[in-house]
Wavefront OBJ file of the C-alpha trace (Angstrom):
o trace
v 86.105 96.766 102.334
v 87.578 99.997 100.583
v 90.871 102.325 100.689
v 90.810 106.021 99.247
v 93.389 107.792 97.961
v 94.009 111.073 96.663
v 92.608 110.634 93.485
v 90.498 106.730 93.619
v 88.788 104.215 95.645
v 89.149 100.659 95.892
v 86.525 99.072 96.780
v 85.560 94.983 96.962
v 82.112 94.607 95.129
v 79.144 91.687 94.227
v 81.610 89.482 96.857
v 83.939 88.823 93.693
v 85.242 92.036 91.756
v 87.745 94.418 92.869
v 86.682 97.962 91.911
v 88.655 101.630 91.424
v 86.569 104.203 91.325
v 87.499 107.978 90.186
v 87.709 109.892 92.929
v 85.951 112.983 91.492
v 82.516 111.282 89.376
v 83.007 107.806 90.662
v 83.351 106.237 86.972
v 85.132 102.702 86.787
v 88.807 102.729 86.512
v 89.453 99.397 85.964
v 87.820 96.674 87.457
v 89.070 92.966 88.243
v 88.004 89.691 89.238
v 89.273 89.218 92.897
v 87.325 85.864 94.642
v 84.807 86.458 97.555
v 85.755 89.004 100.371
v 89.605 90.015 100.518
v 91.545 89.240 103.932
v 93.255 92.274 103.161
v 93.606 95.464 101.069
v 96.311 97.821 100.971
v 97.464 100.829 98.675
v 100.903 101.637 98.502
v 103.236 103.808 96.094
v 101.113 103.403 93.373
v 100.403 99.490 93.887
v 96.892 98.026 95.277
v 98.090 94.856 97.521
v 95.360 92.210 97.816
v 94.716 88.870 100.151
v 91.374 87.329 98.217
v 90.280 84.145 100.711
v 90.999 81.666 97.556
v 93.515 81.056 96.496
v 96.189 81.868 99.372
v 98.368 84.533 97.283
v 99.233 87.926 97.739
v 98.685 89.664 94.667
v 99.705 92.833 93.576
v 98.165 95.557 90.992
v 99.208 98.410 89.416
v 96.909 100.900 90.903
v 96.334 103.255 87.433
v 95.669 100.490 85.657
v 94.343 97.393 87.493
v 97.302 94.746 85.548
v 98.877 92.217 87.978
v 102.089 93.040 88.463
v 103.111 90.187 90.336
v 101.581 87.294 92.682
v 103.376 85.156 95.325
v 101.699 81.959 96.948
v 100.969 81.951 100.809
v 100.576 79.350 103.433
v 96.698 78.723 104.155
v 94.828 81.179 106.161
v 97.449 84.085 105.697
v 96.007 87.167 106.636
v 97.138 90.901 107.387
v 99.137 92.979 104.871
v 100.800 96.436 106.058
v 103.749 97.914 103.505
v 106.357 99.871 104.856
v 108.481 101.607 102.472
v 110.150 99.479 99.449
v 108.657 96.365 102.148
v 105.559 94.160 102.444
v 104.669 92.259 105.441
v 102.219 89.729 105.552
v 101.132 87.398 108.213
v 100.030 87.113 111.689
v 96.350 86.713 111.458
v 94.358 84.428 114.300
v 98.099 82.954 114.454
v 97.667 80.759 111.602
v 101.226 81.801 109.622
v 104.738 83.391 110.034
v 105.110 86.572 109.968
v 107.433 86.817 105.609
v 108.305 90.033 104.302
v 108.560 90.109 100.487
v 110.346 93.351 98.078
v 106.837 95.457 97.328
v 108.285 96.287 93.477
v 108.899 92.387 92.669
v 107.448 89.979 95.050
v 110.842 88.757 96.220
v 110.788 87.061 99.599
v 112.648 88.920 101.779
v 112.701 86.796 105.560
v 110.417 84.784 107.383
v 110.050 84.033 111.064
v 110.687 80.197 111.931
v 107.496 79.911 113.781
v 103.597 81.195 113.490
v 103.182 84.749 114.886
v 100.128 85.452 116.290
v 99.287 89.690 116.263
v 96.953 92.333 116.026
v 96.239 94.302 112.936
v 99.726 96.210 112.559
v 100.184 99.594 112.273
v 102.709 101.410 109.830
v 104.652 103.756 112.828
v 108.124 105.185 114.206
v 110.194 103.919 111.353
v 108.968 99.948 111.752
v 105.841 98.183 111.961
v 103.474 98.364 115.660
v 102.414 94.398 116.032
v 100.854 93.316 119.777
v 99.140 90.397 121.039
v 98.062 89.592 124.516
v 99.655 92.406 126.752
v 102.636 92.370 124.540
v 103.450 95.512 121.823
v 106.519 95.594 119.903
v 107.708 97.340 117.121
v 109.671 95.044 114.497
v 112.309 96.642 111.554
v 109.919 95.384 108.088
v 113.354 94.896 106.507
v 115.121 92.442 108.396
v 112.148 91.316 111.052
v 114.407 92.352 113.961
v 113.187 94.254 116.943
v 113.053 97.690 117.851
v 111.067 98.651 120.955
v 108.974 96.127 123.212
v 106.133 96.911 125.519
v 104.358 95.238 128.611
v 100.732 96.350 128.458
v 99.143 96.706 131.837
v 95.975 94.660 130.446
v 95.267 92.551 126.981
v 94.710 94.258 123.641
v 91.176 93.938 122.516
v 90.467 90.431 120.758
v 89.383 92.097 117.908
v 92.066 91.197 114.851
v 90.678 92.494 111.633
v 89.801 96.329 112.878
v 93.101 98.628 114.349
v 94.104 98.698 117.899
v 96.631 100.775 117.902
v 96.337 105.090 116.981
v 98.987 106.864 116.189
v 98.697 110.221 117.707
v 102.621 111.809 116.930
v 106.017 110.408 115.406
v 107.126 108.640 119.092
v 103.680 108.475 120.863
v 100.885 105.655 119.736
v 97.849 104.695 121.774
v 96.415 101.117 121.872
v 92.771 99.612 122.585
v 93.230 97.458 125.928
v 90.404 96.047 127.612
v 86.546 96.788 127.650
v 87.509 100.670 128.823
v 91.130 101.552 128.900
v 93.381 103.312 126.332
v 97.312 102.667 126.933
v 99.868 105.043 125.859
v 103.135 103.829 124.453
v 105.940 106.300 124.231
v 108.907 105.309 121.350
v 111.612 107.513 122.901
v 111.196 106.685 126.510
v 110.165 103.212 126.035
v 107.227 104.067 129.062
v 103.849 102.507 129.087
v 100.953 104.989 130.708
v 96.946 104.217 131.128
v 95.552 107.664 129.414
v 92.197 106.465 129.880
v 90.053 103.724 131.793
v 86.517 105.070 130.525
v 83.096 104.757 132.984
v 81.676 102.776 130.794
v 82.227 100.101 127.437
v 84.167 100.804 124.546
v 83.661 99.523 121.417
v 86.154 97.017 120.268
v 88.520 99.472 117.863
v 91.122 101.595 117.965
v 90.812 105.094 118.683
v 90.219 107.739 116.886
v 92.343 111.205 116.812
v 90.749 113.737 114.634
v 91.322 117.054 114.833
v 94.217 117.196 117.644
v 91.717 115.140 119.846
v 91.021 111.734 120.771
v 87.635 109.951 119.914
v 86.140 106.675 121.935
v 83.053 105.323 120.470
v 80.762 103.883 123.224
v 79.364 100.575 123.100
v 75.675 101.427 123.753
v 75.298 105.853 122.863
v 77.870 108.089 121.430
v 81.390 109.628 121.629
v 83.746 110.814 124.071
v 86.949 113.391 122.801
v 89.817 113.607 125.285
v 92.792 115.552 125.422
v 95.656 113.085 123.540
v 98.795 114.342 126.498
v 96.670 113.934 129.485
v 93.725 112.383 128.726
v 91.248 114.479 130.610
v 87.651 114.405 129.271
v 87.006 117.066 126.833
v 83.177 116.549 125.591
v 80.811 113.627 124.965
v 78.385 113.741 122.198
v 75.015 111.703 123.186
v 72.489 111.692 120.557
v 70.473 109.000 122.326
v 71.629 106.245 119.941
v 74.577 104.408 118.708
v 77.032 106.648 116.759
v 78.496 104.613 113.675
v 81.950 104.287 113.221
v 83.904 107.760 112.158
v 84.790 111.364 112.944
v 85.131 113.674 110.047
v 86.492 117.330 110.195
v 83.957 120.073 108.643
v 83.540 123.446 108.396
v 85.955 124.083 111.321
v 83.893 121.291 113.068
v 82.798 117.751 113.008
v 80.588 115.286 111.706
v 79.545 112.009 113.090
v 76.210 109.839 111.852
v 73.627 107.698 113.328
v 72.202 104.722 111.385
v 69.418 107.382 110.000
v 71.439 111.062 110.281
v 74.517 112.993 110.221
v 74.787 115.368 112.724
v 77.266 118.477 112.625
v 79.272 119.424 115.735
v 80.804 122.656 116.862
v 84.088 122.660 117.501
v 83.856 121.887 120.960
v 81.698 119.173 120.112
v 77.952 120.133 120.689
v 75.411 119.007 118.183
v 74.325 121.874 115.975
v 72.092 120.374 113.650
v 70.792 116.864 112.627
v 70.361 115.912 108.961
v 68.298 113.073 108.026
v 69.958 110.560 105.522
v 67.450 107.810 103.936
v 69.892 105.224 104.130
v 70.957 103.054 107.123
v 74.551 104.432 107.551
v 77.519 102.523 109.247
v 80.450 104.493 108.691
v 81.922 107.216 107.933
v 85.090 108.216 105.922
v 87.186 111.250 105.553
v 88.046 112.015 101.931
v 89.427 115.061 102.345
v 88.343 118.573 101.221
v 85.010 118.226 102.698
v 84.264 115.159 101.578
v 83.344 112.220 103.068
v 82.358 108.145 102.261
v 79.149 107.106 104.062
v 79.274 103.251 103.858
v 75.542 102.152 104.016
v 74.143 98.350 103.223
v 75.488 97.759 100.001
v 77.246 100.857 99.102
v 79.451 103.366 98.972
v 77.797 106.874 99.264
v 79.869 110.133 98.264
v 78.793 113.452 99.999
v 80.079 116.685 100.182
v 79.790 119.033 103.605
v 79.944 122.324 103.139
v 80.927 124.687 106.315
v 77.254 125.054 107.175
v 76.035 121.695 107.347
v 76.125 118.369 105.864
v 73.899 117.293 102.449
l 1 2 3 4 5 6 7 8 9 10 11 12 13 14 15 16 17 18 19 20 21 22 23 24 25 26 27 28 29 30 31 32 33 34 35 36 37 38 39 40 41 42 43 44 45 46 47 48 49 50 51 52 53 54 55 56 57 58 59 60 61 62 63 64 65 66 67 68 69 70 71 72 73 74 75 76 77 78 79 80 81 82 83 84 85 86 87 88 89 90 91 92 93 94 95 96 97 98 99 100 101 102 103 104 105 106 107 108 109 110 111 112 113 114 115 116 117 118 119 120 121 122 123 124 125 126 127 128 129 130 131 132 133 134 135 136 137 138 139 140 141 142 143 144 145 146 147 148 149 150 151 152 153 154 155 156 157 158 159 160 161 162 163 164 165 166 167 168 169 170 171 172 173 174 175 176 177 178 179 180 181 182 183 184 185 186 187 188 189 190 191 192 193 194 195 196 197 198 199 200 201 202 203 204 205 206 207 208 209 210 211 212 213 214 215 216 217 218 219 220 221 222 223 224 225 226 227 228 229 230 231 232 233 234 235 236 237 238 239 240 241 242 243 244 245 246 247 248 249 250 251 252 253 254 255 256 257 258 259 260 261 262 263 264 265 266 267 268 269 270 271 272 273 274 275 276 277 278 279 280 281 282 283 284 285 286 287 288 289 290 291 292 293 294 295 296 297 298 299 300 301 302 303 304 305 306 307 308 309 310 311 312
């Protein structure tokens, strides 16, 4: 588990340290004992917000300097973290808590709903926070847990509840993961609920990607499909005749996506212009920003730099 920012990464290391890393040599920042593997990580003006398995707390770090700022206690099992301005909200994972908001800059408990929520990974979007369960989406105000738009999905959200669902794709339009194939539009203004895709064949169980004013579905069993984000109409596929791993990164006015064994460099309509071999078993990719990109590989984090002719 890791977050990037402008200038660090955060990354959970040896199952109990919490690690920032300098964005621009990778030296240590600061680095803090955080428990086995994190429920949750966030980064948000200037504060890291953690979930470590044991104990049930949400603890909060000053993200220059590592120092705990603050640390509340949480019922058992809490999981999923998603900050929304001055507001934290915490909760909703497998259906195990409330949903509690707390003040980000003290801790302060803020509401709490009277019963367990049960919800998808939320999504920071159109002013509130984009929670769903079942074939149910609504958006919910962080600051006083009301509600501000509701959605009936034509078919369940994927089970999955620690990856995203939903994509944001504009300030009023969001797509969300329903089903083995189908990607469901939801429209803020209009309050209307389209099917922009039902794909010929299995998706894997994420949310979509939109990169570069496209759409990306990773297949289950071979590659990628991009489709137009307003009408959904198939744009390309890229097929390397094995499982693509998990990101779509903007390069050189194109793209790069990676096998388990090789990055491969796309045009900008999304043929494959060149394969590069990579030693290490990669199984997902990260845009950094200004040609950069994370390549998460068995035990590490892997910094590499594409320039606009091809990826090293």
């Amino acid at each position: 588990m890791f977050l990037a920012t402008e200038e660090c990464v955060v990354v959970h290391e040896r199952r109990t340290r919490l690690v920032c890393l300098d964005r621009e040599d990778g030296s240590v920042r600061w680095d803090v004992p955080m428990g086995t593997w994190p429920r949750d990580l966030v980064v948000a003006d200037g504060r890291c917000l953690v979930l470590p398995q044991s104990p049930d707390q949400l603890v909060c770090l000053d993200l220059r300097t590592g120092a705990e700022l603050w640390h509340i206690d949480l019922p058992r099992f809490s999981g999923h973290v998603v900050a929304v301005g001055d507001t934290v909200l915490v909760g909703g994972w497998r259906g195990y808590t409330p949903l509690a908001a707390f003040d980000l800059w003290d801790g302060r408990p803020l509401w709490q709903t009277p019963a367990s929520v049960r919800a998808a990974l939320p999504l920071t979007w159109g002013g509130g926070v984009l929670l769903g369960h079942g074939s149910d989406a609504w958006l919910m105000d962080p600051r006083d847990g009301g509600e501000m738009a509701r959605w009936q999905l034509p078919e369940p959200l994927i089970g999955d509840e620690l990856r995203p669902v939903f994509t944001p794709v504009s300030p009023d339009r969001c797509l969300a993961r329903c089903g083995p194939r189908s990607l469901i539009a939801l429209d803020l203004s209009s309050g209307a609920v389209d099917e922009l895709v039902r794909h010929d064949v299995d998706l894997v169980g994420q949310a979509a990607e939109f990169v570069g004013g496209s759409v990306w579905l990773r297949e289950l069993r071979a590659g990628y499909s991009a489709v137009d984000p307003d009408a959904g109409s198939a744009l390309w596929r890229v097929d390397v005749g094995q499982p693509l791993a998990s990101g779509v990164v903007r390069a050189g006015g194109g793209f790069v996506v990676a096998s388990e064994g090789a990055l491969f460099r796309l045009r900008p309509d999304g043929q494959v212009v060149e394969r590069a071999p990579h030693a290490q078993r990669i199984s997902a990719l990260r845009d950094l920003g200004a040609g950069e990109v994370i390549a998460t590989t068995r035990g590490t984090l892997k910094a590499l730099a594409l320039d606009s002719r091809r990826p090293r």
